[in-house]
C-alpha positions in Angstrom: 45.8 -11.7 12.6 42.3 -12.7 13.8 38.9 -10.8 12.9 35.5 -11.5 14.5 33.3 -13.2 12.2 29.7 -13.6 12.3 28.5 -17.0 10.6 25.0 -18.9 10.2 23.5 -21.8 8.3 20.4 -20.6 5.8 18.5 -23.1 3.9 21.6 -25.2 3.3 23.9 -22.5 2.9 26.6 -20.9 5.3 26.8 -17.4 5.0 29.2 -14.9 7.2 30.7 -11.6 7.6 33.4 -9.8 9.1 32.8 -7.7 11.7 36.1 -5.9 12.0 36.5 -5.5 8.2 33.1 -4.1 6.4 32.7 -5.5 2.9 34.0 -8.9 3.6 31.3 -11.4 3.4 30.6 -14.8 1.6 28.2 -17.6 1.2 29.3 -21.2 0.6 27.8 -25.0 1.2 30.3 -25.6 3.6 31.3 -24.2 7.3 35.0 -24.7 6.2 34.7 -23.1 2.9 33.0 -20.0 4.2 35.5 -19.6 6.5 38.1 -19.9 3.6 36.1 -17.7 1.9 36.3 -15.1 4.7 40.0 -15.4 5.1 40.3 -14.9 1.3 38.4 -12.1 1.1 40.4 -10.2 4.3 43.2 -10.9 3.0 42.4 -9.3 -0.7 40.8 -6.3 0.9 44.0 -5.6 3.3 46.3 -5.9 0.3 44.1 -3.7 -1.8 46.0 -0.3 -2.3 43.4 2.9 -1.2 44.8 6.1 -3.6 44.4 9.3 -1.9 45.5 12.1 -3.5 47.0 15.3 -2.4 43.0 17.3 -2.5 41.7 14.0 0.1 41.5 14.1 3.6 41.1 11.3 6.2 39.1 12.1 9.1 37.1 10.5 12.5 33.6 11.6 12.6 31.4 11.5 15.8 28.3 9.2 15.8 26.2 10.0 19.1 25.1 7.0 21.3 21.2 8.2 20.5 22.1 7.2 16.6 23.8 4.0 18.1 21.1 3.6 20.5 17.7 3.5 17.9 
């Protein structure tokens, strides 16, 4: 599966994020290892089991473009 990554070069350093999974981010000295990095981390955060007990509810909320917008 493929995830939209945001990536840069800072001061000698790559650093990146995953758009598509919040969380997963990472800083390395290489391109190629950041990107490792980045698929590492996605992977450990979709294996990671999320508990919800019977009192828990899952839910969409409604952010309105004028929130989106500022």
């Amino acid at each position: 599966m493929k995830y939209r990554a945001v990536i840069k070069e800072v001061d000698g350093w790559w650093i990146g994020w995953l758009l598509d999974l919040p969380g997963v981010n990472a800083q390395e000295k290489t391109k190629e290892k950041l990107l490792k990095s980045l698929a590492i981390g996605a992977k450990e955060m979709l294996e990671t089991d999320i508990p919800f007990t019977q009192d828990s509810i899952m839910t969409l909320i409604d952010v309105p473009d004028e929130v989106l917008n500022q």
